[in-house]
C-alpha positions in Angstrom: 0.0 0.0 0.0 1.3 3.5 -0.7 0.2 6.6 0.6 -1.1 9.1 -1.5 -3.1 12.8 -2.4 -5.4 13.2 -5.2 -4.2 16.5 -6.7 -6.8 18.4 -9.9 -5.2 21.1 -12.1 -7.4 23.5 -14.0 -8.5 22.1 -17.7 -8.2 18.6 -16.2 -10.9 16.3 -15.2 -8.3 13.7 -14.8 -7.2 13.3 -10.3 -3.4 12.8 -10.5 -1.2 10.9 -7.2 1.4 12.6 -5.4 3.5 11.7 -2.7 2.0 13.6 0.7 5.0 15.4 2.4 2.8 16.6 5.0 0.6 15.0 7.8 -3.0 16.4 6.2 -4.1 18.3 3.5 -7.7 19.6 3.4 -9.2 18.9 0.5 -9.9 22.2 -1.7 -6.7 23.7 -0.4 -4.2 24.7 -2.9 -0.6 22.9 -3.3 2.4 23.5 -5.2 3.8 20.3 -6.9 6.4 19.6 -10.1 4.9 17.8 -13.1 6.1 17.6 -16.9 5.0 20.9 -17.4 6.9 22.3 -14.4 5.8 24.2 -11.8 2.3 24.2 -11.2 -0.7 24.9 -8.7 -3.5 22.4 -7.8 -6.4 21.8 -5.8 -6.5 18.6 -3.6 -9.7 16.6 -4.3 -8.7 13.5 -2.4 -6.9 13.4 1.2 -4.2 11.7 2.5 -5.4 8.1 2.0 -3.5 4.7 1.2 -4.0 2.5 -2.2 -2.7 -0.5 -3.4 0.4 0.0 -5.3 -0.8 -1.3 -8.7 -3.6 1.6 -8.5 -0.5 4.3 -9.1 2.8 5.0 -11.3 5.7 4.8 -9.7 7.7 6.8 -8.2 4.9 9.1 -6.8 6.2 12.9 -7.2 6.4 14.5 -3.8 3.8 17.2 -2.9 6.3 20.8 -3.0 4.7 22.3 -0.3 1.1 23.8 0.9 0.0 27.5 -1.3 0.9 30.1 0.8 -0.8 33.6 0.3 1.8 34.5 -2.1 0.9 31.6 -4.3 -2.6 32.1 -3.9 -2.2 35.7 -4.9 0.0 34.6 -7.9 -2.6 32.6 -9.5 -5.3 35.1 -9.2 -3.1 37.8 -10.9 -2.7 34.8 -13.4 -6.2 34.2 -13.9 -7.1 38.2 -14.1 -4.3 38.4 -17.1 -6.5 36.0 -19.0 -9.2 38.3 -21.0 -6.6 41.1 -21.8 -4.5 38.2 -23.4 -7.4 36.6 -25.2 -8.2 39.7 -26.4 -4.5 40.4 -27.9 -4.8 37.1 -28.9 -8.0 37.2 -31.1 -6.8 41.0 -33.0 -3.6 39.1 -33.6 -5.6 35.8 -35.6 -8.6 38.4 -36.9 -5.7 40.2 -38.8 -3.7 37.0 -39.9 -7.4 36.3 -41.1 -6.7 32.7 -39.8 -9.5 30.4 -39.4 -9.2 29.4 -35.8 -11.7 30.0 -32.6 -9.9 31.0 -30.2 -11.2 29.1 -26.6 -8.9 30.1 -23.6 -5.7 30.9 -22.4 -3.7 29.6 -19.0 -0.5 31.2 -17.6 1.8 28.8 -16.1 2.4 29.4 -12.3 5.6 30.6 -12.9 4.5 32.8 -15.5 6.9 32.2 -18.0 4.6 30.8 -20.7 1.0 31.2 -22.1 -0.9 28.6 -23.3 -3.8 28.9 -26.1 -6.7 26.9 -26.6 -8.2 26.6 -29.6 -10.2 24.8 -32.3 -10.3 24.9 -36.3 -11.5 22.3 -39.0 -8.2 21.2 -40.2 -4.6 22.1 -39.6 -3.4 26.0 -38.9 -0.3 27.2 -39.9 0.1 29.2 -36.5 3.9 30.2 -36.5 3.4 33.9 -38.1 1.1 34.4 -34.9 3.5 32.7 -32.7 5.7 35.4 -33.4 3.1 38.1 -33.0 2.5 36.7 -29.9 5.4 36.2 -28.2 6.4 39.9 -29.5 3.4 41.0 -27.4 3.6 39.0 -24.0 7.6 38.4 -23.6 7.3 35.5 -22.9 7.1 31.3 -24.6 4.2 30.8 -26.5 2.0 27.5 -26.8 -0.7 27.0 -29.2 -2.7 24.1 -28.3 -5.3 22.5 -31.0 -8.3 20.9 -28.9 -11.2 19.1 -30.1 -14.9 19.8 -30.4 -15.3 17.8 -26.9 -12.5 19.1 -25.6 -14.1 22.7 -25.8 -16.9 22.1 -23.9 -14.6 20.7 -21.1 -12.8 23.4 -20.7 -15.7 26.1 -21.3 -18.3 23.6 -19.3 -21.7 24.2 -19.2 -24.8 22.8 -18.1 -26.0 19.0 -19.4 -30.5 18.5 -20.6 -29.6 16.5 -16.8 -29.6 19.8 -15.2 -26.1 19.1 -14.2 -23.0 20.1 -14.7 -21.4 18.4 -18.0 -19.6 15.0 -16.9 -16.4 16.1 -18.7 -15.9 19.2 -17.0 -16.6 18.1 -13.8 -15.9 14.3 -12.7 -14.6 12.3 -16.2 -10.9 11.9 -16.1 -10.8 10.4 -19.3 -13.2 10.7 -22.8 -14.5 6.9 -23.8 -15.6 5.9 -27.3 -19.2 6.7 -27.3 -21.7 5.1 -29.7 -25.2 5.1 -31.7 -25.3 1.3 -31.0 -25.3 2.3 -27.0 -28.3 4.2 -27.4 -30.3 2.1 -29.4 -29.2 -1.4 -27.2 -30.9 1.2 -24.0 -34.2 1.9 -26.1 -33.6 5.5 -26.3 -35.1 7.7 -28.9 -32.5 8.4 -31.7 -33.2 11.9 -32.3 -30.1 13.6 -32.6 -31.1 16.6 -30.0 -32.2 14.2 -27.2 -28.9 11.7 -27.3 -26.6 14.6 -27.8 -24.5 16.8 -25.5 -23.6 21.0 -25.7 -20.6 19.5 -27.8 -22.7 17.8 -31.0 -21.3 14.6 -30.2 -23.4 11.5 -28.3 -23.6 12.1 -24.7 -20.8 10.8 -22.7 -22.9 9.1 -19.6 -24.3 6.9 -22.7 -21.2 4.9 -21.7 -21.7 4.4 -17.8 -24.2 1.7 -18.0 -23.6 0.3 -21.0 -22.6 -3.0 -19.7 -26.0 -3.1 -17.6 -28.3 -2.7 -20.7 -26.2 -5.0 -23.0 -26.7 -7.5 -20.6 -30.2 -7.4 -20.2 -30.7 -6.6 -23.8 -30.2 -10.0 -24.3 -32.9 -11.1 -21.2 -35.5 -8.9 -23.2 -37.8 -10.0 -26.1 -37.9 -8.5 -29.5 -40.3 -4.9 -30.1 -42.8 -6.7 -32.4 -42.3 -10.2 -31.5 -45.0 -12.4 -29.6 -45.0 -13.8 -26.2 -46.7 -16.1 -24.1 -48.4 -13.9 -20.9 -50.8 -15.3 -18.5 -53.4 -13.9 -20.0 -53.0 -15.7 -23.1 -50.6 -14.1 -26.1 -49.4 -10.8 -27.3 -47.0 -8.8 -29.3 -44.2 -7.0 -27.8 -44.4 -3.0 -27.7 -41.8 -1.8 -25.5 -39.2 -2.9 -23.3 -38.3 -1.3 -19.9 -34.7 -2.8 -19.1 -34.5 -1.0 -15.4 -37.6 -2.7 -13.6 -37.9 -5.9 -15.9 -41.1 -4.8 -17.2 -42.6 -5.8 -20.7 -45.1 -3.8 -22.6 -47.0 -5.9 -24.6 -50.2 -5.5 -26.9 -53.1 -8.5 -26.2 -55.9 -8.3 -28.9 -59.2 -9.7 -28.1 -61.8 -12.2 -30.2 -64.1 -8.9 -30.3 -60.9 -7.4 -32.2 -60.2 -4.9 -29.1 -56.7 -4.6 -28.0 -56.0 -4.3 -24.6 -52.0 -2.4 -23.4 -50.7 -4.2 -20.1 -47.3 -4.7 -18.5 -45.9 -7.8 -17.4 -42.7 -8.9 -15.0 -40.2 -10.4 -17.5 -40.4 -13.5 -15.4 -44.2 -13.9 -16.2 -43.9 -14.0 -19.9 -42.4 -16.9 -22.2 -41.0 -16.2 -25.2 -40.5 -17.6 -28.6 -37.1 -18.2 -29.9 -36.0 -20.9 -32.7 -39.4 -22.1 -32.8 -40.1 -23.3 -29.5 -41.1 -21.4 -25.9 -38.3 -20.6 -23.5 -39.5 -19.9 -19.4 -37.7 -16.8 -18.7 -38.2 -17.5 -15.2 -35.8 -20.3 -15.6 -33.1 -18.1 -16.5 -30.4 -18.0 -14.1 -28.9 -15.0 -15.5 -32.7 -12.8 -15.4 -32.8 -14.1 -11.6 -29.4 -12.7 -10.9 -30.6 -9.2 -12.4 -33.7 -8.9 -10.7 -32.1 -9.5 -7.3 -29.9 -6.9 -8.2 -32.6 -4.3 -8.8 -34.9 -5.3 -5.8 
């Protein structure tokens, strides 16, 4: 087991381990640790707490020290640089008339470099306005291209959940994402109801994926016909979360009648013969899970 801190950094969903070099650190409090980039100033989301050693990357980079006022005063002047520079920054690419949006900037902690966001349709030839750039700040430069999700991590935003978007606020990592997702969880495949602020298929589309494949398989057809105890119907919907099937019975007076029944109460027809879905070990499993 190894000892460690969960440590954030701004534009990053991702918690990264560092060695603690104190006793306690409250979580929220600033620290001031070395990474790749340098220098830099984070937040600790996770406390002092120990984890199995093949759960991190050795060695573990020690924790530099606590943020003192000065560091905390640093970073705001930082921050409050930020819309002058995007400012510069957007006259310099309006009269290079290159075809880039221009998303945010970040100084580094030690403020010896600026780093630009941005996104474009292909690939920019950005070292004209590198020079402009570094002519107007003094200092290095770094023009980094980000995707169409990548945007709406670092702008955020507020999800059709009500909540804040899962990329800007708790998803370390992007996962592939797709169309066959929402159709295996029965959702409607109208582009504006699947789709998050960024265009692309929501990201929590992925978090129970494994749940619905699995019961995907438990559930009959839409359109094909069952066996209920009140003699036999046609499939109309399924509902994967409480087991439920929504089937259509039609009467000898040519009336149809809409009723749901417990997947366990229905037999269904597959390869020409009548299965007992109550004997399935794998739909008993599930159900016990969900009661």
């Amino acid at each position: 087991m190894a000892k460690i801190v969960g440590i954030k950094f701004k534009h990053s969903g991702k918690v990264y381990y560092f060695e603690p070099t104190a006793k306690f650190y409250k979580k929220g409090s600033g620290v001031i640790v070395e990474t790749a980039r340098g220098v830099e100033y984070g937040k600790v989301v996770i406390e002092p707490k120990e984890v199995p050693d093949e759960e991190i990357v050795q060695p573990l980079k020690p924790i530099l020290r606590p943020a003192s006022d000065e560091d905390e005063a640093r970073v705001k002047r930082n921050e409050e640089k930020v819309p002058s520079a995007l400012k510069i920054a957007n006259e310099k690419i309006v009269a290079r008339d290159l075809k880039m949006k221009l998303i945010d900037a970040e100084f580094t902690f030690d403020n010896t470099k600026v780093v630009f966001y941005f996104t474009a349709a292909g690939r920019i030839d950005f070292r004209e306005l590198v020079r402009d750039l570094a002519s107007a700040f003094h200092i290095r430069i770094e023009l980094r291209q980000v995707g169409i999700r990548d945007e709406t991590r670092i702008l955020g935003g507020i999800a059709p959940c009500g909540r804040v978007c899962c990329c800007a606020s708790c998803m370390p990592d992007f996962r592939k994402v797709t169309i066959k997702m929402a159709k295996t969880q029965g959702l409607s495949l109208n582009p504006t109801k699947i789709s998050g602020l960024c265009g692309r298929l929501m990201c929590c589309l992925e978090y129970e994926n494994d749940h619905y494949s699995e019961t995907f398989k438990l559930m009959p057809k839409i359109g094909s016909e069952v066996v209920t105890p009140e003699g036999k119907a046609t499939v109309i919907s399924n509902n994967m979360l409480k087991l439920l099937v929504k089937v259509k019975i039609e009467n000898g007076d040519g009336s149809l009648i809409f009723k749901d029944f417990n997947l366990s109460d229905i037999k269904v027809k597959r390869a020409n013969r009548i299965e007992d879905e109550d004997t399935s070990k794998e739909e008993k499993e599930m159900k016990d899970l969900l009661d």
